[in-house]
C-alpha positions in Angstrom: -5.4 2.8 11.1 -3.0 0.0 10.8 0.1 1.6 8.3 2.0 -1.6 5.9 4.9 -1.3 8.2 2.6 -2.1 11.6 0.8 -4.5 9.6 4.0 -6.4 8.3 5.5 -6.4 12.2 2.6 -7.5 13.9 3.0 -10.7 11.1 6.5 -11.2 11.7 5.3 -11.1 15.8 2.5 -14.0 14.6 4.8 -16.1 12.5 8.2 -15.2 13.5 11.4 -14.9 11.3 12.3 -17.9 9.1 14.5 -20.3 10.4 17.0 -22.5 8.6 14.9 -25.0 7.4 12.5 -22.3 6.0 15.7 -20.5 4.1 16.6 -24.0 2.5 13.2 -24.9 1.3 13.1 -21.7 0.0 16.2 -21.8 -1.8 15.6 -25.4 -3.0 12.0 -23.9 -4.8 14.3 -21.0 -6.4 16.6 -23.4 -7.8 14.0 -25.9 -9.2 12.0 -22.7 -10.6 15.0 -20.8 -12.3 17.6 -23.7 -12.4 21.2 -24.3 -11.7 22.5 -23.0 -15.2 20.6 -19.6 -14.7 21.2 -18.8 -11.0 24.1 -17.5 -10.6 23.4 -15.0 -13.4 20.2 -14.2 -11.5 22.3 -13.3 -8.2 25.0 -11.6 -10.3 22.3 -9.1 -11.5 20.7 -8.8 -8.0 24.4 -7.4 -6.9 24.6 -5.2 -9.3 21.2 -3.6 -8.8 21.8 -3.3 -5.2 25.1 -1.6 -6.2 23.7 1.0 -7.7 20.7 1.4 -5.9 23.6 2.1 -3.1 25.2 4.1 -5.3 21.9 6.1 -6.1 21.4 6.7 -2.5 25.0 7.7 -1.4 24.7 10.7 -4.2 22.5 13.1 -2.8 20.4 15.5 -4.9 19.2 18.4 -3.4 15.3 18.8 -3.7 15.5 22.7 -3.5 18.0 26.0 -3.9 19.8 26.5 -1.0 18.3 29.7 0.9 19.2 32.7 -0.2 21.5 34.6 2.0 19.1 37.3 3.9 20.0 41.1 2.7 21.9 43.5 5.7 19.8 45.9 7.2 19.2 49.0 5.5 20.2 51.3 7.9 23.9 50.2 7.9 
């Protein structure tokens, strides 16, 4: 059973990683589809998310109470 993360490797194996030509078509769609005016608004929000998605992740939560301490033998 192939898991997403197999699946999405053995795709990147078949087509390989973009190269630069790729990147710039792919920047020249994003820039005809949201424009010049809204763009860097658009990237200005991306940082922030991935700030505090960062931020999110660097403040760890404990999922459970720390284990109780275990009680001294009763014969002492």
């Amino acid at each position: 059973m192939n898991t997403i993360a197999s699946l999405f490797g053995s795709l990147l194996g078949v087509f390989g990683a973009p190269g630069p030509l790729e990147l710039a078509i792919i920047a020249g769609i994003i820039l005809l589809l949201f424009g010049s005016s809204k763009l860097p608004t658009l990237m200005r929000n991306l940082g922030r998310s991935t700030n505090e998605f960062k931020k999110g992740m660097s403040e760890s939560v404990p999922d459970e109470d720390p284990p109780a301490k275990a009680a001294p033998p009763a014969g002492e």
